[in-house]
C-alpha positions in Angstrom: -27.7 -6.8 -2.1 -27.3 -4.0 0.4 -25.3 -0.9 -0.1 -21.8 -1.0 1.4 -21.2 1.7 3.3 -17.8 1.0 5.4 -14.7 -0.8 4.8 -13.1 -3.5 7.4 -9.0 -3.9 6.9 -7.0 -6.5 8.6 -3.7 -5.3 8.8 -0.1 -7.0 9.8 3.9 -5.9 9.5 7.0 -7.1 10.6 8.0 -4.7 13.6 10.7 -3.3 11.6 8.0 -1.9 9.4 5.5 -1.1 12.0 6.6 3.1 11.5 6.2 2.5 7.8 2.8 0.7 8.1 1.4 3.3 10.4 2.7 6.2 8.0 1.0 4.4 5.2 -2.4 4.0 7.3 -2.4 7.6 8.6 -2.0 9.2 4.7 -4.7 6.8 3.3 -6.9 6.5 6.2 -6.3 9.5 8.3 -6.4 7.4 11.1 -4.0 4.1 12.5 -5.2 0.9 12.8 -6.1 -0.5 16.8 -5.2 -4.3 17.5 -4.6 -4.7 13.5 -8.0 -3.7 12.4 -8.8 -0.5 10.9 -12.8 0.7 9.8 -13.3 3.0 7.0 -15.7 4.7 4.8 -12.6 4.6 2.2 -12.7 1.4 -0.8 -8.8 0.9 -1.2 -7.7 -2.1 -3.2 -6.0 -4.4 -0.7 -3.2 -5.8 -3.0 -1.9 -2.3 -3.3 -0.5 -2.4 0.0 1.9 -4.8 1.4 0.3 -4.3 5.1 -3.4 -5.0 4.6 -4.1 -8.9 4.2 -8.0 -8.3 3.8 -10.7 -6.2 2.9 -14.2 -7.0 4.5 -17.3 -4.8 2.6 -19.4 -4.6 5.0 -23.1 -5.5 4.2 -24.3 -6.0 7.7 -23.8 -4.7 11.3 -25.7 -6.4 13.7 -25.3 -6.7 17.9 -26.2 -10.7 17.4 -25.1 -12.9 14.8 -28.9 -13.9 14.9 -29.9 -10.6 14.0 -27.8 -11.2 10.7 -29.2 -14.6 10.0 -32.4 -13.5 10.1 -32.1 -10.4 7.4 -30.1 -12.9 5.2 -33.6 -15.2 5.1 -35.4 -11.6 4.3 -33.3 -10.2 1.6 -32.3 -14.3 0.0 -29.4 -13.3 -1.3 -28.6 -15.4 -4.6 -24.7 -16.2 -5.1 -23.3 -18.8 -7.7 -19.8 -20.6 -5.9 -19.4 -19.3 -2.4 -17.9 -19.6 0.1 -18.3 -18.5 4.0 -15.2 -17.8 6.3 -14.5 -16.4 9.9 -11.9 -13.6 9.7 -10.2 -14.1 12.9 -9.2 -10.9 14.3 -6.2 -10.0 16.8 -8.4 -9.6 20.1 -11.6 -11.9 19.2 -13.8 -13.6 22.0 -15.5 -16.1 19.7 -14.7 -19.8 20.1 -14.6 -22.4 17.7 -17.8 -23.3 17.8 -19.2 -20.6 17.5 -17.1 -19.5 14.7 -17.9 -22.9 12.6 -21.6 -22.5 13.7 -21.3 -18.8 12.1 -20.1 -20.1 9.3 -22.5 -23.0 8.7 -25.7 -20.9 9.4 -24.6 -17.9 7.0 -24.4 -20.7 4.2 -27.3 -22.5 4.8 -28.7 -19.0 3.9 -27.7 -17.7 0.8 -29.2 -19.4 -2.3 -26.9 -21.3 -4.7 -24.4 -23.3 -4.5 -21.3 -23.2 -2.8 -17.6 -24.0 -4.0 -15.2 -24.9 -1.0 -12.0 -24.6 -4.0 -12.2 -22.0 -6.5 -15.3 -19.7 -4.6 -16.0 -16.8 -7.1 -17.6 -15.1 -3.7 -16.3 -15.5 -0.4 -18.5 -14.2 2.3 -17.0 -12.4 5.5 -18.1 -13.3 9.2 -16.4 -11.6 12.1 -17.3 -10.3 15.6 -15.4 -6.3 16.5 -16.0 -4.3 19.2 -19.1 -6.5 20.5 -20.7 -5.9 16.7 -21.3 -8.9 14.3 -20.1 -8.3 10.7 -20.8 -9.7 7.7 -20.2 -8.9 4.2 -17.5 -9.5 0.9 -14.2 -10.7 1.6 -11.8 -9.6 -0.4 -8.0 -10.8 -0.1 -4.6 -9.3 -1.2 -3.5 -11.6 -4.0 0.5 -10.7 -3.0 1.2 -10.4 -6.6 3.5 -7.6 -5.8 5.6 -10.9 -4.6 6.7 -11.6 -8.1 8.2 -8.1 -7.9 11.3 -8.8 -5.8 12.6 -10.9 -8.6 13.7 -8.6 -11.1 16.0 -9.1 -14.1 17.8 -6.0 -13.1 18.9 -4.8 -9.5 21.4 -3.3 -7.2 22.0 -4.0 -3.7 21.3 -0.8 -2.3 17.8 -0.2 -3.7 14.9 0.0 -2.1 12.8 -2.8 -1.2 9.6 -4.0 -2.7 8.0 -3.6 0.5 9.0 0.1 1.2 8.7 1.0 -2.4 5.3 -0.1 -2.8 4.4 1.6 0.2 6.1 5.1 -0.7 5.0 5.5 -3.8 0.9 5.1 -1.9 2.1 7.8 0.6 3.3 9.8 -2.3 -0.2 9.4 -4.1 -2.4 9.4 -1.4 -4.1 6.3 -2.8 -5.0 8.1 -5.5 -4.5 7.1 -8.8 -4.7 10.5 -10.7 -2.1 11.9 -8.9 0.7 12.9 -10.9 4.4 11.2 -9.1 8.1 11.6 -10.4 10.7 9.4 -9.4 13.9 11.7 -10.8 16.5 9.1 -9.3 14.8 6.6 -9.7 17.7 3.9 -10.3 16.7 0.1 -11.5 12.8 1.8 -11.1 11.7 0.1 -8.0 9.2 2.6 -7.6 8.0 3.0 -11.2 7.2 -0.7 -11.2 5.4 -0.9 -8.3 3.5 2.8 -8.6 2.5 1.4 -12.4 2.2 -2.4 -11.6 -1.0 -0.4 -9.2 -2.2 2.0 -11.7 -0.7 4.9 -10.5 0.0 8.2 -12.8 4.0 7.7 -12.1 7.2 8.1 -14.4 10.9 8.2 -14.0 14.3 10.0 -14.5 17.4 8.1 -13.7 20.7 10.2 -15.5 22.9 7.1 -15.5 21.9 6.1 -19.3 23.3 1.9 -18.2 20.9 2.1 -14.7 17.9 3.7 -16.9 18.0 0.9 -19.6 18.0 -1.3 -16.7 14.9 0.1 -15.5 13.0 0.1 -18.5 14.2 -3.9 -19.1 12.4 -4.1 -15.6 9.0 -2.3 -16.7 9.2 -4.5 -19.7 10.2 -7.3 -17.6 6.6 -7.0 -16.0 4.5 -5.8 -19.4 4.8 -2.1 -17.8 5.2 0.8 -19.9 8.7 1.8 -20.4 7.8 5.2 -18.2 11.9 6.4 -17.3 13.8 8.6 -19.2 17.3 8.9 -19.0 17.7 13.0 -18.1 19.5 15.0 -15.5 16.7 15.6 -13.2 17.8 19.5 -12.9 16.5 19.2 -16.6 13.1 18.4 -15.5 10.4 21.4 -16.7 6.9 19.2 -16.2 5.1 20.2 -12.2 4.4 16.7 -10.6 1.8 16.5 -7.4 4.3 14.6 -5.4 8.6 13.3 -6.0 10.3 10.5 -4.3 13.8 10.9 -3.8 16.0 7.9 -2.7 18.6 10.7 -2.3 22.4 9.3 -2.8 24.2 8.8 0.5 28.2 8.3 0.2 28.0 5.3 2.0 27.4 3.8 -2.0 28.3 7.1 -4.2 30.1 9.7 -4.4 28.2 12.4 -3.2 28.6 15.8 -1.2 26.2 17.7 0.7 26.3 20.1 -2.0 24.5 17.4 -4.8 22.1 16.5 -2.3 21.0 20.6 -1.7 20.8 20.4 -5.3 18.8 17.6 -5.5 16.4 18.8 -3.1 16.2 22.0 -4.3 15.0 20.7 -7.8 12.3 18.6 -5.6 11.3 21.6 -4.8 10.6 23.2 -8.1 9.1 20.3 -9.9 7.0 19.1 -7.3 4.1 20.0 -4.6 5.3 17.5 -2.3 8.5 15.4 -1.8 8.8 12.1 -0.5 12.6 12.0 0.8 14.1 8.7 1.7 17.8 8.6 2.8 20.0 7.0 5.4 20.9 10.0 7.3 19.6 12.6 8.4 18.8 16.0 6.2 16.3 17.9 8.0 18.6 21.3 7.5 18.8 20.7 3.9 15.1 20.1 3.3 14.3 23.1 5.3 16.7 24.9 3.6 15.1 24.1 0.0 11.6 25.2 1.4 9.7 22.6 2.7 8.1 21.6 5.9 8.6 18.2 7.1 4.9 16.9 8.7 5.5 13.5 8.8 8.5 11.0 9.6 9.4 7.4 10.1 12.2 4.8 9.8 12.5 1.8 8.7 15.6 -0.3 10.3 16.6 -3.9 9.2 19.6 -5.1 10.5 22.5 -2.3 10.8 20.4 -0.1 8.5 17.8 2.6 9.0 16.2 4.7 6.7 14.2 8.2 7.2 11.5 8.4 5.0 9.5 11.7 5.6 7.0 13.4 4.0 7.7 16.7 2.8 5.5 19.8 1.8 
């Protein structure tokens, strides 16, 4: 088979999370998505991110899907259960014929057999930008579903969504990078960031709240990766923290605790990932950092800055 040398993504979001989605594609991708489809030469897992529903390898790039048929009869390509779809994309001009006829000719084309049910293969036809593609198809499983079930949570943590998706801004996709959650509560963020294979490890100083998280990582065969510790105790450098900084809207907090906080961000870390419900530009500025990215993420009567601090 042919080398793959770029990368289709279908993505989608609720409009609530459209800032957060195009945060997310900007870090990993350097670039947003246009009409819900981004191209790149980057190979990133879709199941690691709650915004992409697909992955397409692209194998080949053709002005006419006859162009592809006729190198899939050259290189007879031998596959064991397959299967052929059409990835309908958000402005596509082909119609339904000629997406089943797509379809039909790509299989009659690949040697083996194929399996409508349980496809160990599923092959990838879509038109883009006037270009026919064809190549792997590769789906997000959604196992980070199972997620938002935990045995232990409070109301006023973060989502699964938005933690899944802070904790790849915080990494940059990469799994190497080292990431300290030290507030990290019920350990929203360390189940996700492990649950993807990310280098990541909590610090929650409530010693009730850090058991909790740890049922949670064991809850999900995770390793039990938060320690119950003051974060000001903290000694170890980390490439990136998340702080869900506490808000007094549900604790009692001062501006003083949150400088604090921040200021220890600072220390232990390269870059901070801040999520809060109000706005703290002057005390992030004031620790050292330079804020050069921002979004929110509102649902109902809340909103919630998440920015990206370096």
């Amino acid at each position: 088979m042919r080398e793959i040398k770029k990368y289709l993504y279908v993505i989608n979001y609720p409009t609530f999370e459209e800032e957060l989605c195009m945060m997310e594609m900007r870090v990993l991708f350097g670039r947003e998505p246009e009409d819900k489809v981004l191209i790149s030469g980057r190979k990133f897992d879709p199941s690691n991110s709650v915004f992409i529903k697909k992955r397409l390898d692209v194998i080949y790039e053709k002005d006419s899907l006859e162009e592809i048929l006729t190198d899939l009869e050259a290189d007879r390509i031998r596959l064991d259960d397959f299967k052929a779809e059409y990835l309908r994309l958000q402005k596509g001009n082909v119609s339904y014929e000629e997406r089943l006829r797509s379809i039909k000719e790509i299989g009659l084309r690949i040697i083996g057999e194929s399996s409508m049910t349980h496809p160990k293969t599923i092959l990838g036809i879509t038109k883009y930008n006037g270009k026919w593609l064809l190549g792997i198809n590769v789906n997000n499983d959604f196992g980070w579903k199972l997620h938002e079930n935990k045995p232990c949570s409070y109301s006023n943590s973060l989502s699964v969504r938005t933690a899944r998706a802070v904790v790849n801004i915080a990494s940059i996709g990469k799994l190497e990078t080292k990431v300290i959650d030290p507030c990290c509560g019920v350990g929203t963020t360390i189940v996700e960031g492990l649950s993807m294979g990310y280098n990541i490890s909590g610090c929650e100083i409530n010693t009730k709240i850090a058991e909790d998280a740890n049922e949670n990582l064991k809850y999900y065969n995770l390793e039990t990766k938060v320690v119950n510790k003051d974060m000001h105790e903290i000694e170890e450098y980390y490439d990136a923290s998340i702080i869900d900084i506490p808000y007094g809207l549900f604790s009692h907090t001062t501006e003083k605790v949150q400088q604090d906080i921040i200021n220890t961000a600072r220390r232990i870390s390269k870059k901070m990932i801040m999520v809060s419900f109000e706005d703290l530009d002057e005390l992030i500025l004031g620790a050292g950092f330079k804020i050069v990215d921002r979004c929110t993420v509102t649902k109902g009567k809340f909103k919630r800055y998440i920015l990206i601090c370096e």
